[in-house]
N, C-alpha and C positions, 0 to 999 in steps of 0.2 A: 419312641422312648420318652418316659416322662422326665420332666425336666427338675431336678432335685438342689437346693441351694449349695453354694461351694463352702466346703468345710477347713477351713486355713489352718496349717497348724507349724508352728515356726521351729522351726529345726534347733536343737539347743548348739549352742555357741557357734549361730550363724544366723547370717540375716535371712536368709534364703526361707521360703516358703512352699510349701506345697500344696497342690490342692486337689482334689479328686472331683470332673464337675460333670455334669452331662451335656453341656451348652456344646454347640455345633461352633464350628470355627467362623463363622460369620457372626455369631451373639458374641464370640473372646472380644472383637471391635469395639462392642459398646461394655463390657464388662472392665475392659483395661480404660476406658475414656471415664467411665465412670469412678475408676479406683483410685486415678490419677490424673484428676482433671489440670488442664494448662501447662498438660505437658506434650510436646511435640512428639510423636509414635511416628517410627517407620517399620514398614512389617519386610523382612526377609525369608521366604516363603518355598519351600519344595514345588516346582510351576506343574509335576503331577498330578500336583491335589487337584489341578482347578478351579482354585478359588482367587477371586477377586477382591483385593483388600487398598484401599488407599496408602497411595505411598508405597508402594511394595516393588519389590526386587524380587522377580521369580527366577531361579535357579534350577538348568537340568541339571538331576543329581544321580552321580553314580561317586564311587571310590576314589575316583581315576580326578575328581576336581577341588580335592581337598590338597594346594596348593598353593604357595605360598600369590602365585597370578593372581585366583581366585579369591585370596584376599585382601587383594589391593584391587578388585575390580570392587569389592564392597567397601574398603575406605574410600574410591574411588567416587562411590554412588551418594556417600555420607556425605562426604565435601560436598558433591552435587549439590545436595540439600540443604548445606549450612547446618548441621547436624550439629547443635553445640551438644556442654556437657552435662546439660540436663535433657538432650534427647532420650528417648528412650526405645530398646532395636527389641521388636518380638519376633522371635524364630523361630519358624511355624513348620515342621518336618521331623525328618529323622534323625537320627545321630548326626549325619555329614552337616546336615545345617546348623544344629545345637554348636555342633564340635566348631565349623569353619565363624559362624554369626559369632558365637560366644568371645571367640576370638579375636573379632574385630574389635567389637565392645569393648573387651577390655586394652587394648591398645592402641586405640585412635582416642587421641586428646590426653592419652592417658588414663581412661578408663571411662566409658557411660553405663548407663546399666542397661543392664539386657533380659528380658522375661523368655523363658523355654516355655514350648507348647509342644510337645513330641505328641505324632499321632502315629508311630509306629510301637509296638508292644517292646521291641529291643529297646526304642529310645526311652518309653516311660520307664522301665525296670532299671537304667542303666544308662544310657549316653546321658540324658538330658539334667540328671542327678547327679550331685558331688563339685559341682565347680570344674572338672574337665575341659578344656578349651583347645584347640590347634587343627595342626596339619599336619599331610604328611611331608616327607623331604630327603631328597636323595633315594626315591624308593622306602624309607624306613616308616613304619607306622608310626602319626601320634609324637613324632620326632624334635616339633618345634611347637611350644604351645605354654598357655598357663594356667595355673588353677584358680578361677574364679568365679564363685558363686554367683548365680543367676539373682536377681532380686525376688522372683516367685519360678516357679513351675508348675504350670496350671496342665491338669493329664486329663484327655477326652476319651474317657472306653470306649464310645461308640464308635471312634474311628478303626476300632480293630474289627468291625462287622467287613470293612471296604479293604482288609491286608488278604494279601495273595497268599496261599500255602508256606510258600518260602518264607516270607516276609516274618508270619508267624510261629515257625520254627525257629527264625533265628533269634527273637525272643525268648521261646521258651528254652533253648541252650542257658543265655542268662539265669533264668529261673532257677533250671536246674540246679546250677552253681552257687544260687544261694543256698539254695536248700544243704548242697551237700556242705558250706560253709557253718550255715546257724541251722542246723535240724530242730529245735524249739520253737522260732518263729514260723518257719517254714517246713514241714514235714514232706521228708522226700520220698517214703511211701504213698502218702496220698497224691504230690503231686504227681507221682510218676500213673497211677490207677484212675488218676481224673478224666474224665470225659473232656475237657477244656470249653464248655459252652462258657460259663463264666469266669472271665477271666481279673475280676476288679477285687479277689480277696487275692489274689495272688501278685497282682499289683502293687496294693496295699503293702503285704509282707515284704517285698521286694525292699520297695522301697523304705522302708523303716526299716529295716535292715542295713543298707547301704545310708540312711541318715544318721542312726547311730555311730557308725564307723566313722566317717567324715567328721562328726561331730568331735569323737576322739582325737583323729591324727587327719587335720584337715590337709597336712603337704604331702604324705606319705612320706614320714619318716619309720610308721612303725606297725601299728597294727592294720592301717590301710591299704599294707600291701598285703592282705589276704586276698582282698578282691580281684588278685590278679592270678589267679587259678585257672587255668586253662589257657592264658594267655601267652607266656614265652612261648611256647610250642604252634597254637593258633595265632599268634600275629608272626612267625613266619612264615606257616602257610597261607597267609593272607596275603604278604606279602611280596611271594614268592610267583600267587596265580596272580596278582594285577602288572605287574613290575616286570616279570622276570619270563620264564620261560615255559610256562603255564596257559592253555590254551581257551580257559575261561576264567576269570574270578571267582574266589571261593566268597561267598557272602558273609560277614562278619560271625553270625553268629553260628552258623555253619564250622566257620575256622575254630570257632571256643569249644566247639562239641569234642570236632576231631582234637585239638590242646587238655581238653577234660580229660580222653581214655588216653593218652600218652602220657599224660600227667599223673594219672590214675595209677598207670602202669608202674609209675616210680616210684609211686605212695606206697605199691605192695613189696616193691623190692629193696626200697631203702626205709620206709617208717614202719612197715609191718602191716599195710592198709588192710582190712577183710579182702579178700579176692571177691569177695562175693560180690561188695562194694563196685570192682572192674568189671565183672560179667555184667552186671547190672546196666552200668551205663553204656556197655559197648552194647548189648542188646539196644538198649532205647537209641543208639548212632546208625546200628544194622537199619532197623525197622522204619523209621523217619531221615536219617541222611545219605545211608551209602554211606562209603571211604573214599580218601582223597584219592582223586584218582594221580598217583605220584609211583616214585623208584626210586630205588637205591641209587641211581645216578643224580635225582636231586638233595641226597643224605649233604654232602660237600655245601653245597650255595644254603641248606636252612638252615644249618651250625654256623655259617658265616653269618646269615640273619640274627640268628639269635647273640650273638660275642657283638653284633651291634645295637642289641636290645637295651632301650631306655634304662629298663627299671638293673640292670647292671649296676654292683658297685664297685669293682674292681678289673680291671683289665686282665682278658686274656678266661676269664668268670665266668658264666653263663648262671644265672638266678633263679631262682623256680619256691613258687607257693605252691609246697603238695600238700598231702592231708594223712597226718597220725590216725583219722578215723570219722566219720560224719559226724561235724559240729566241733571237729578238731586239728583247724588248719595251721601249718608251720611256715614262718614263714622264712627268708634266707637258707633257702637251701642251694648250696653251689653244688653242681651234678656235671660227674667226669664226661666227656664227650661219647666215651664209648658204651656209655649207658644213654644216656640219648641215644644212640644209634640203634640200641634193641630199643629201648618205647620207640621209637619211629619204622621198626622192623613189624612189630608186634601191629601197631597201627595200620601198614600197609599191604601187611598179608592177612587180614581179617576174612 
């Protein structure tokens, strides 16, 4: 692939940058030395990729190491190095390294800064975008953590030629969710009829998508919590297969597909969603995920999940971003328990 220059374009009311490049992860080395010279780089790095970087902390990454250990094994590694607070941490992975790196960053010394290099399609569309940072804890997803923008975000397509089926799926659930959020940026007929060879205009959308929104309400106080659509429902089920009583992990972007048609499901029955809208996606879940494989005996433990979900603002509450219609999400919806029980009915007898 030929090698195209990086096009930066600074995010409005944020320092944070983005960049769309086609450099391999061994040219990011001399691209970041170059951009910031005299300043100390340590790379914290997914030890899958295989790549070899100076200074680097490679991390086997699965769900199960996004923990608070985990992040004292890399303040741990930073002190190693005398890491003051003009080092600088690039996190070179997926979501877990974005999510756990970011995190160090910003609370050791009190903050250094930290550059995202996601080569997973979920982490370009999504993790490695918005300032997000933590872990999990007590079992709960995403439970301890803070919002701080990366200083850039440099995205390499080519690395989605080397993502696994799965890998790539659970990306495009993300996708989807845009699309079914801003249907003007992102059209969700065409994405749903696309072939997927090219995945770098869908990227793009993605991401200018979820840049504007931050830009808006960078804490989520308001309109940012649209982007949480599909998530009450899928971060219990995520949390439910890695924690709890579940005999594999559902992979993230997996858990948002299955939280999309449950979520879907309550859009038709409390905002008036098209059903068409529901068919639609539960088709695209049939054909590329299967259903969770779960029971009405797990109904009890992912209502308990969910009444300990973050984005909760009242006790006793359960919150939900559905959708009046595509391109027109709501957001604070509190929904009675026993309607979650049919979307999660409706979900499991698919």
């Amino acid at each position: 692939m030929s090698k195209k220059n990086c096009n930066f374009a600074r995010q409005e009311g944020s320092s944070a940058l983005c960049c769309m490049s086609f450099l391999s992860v061994m040219e990011i080395e001399k691209l970041i030395s170059h951009k910031y010279p005299g300043r100390e780089v340590l790379y914290l790095v997914d030890k899958a990729l295989g790549v070899q970087l100076p200074d680097m902390l490679a991390l086997t990454v699965s769900e199960s190491i996004k923990t608070l250990a985990t992040v004292q094994t890399i303040w741990d590694w930073l002190l190693d190095h005398h890491a003051t607070r003009r080092t600088l941490l690039v996190c070179v992975g997926g979501g877990v390294i974005t999510d756990l790196g970011g995190f160090a960053a910003a609370t050791y010394r009190r903050g250094i800064d930290y550059i995202n290099v996601p080569t997973t399609l979920l982490a370009m569309v999504d993790a490695a975008v918005g300032g997000k940072t933590g872990f999990d804890y007590r079992g709960l997803k995403n439970s301890i953590g803070v919002i701080r923008e990366p200083l850039e975000t440099i995205i390499l397509p080519e690395w989605l030629q080397t993502l696994p089926d799965k890998d790539v799926l659970s990306g495009y659930a993300e996708l989807i969710k845009t699309a079914l959020l801003d249907n003007n940026v992102m059209d969700l007929t065409a994405l749903l009829k696309d072939d997927l060879r090219n995945w770098e205009p869908y990227i793009t959308q993605a991401v200018e998508v979820k840049k504007r929104i931050v830009a808006e309400d960078p804490t989520e106080q308001g309109v940012r919590k649209v982007l949480n659509l599909g998530h009450t429902i899928g971060h219990a089920l995520e949390e439910l297969s890695i924690h709890h009583s579940l005999n594999s992990s559902i992979p993230h972007g997996f858990a948002v597909m299955y939280g999309l048609v449950a979520e879907l499901y309550l859009s038709v029955v409390l905002l008036g969603l098209d059903k068409q809208v529901l068919q639609q996606i539960t088709h695209v879940m049939m054909e590329n995920y299967g259903r969770p494989v779960c029971s009405c005996k797990d109904y009890d433990r992912l209502i308990e999940l969910m009444h300990d979900d973050k984005k909760n603002e009242q006790e006793g509450q359960i919150n939900f971003t559905l959708l009046r219609a595509v391109g027109e999400p709501v957001i604070n919806q509190v929904v009675e328990e026993s309607l979650i029980r049919e979307a999660l009915e409706y979900l499991f007898t698919l």
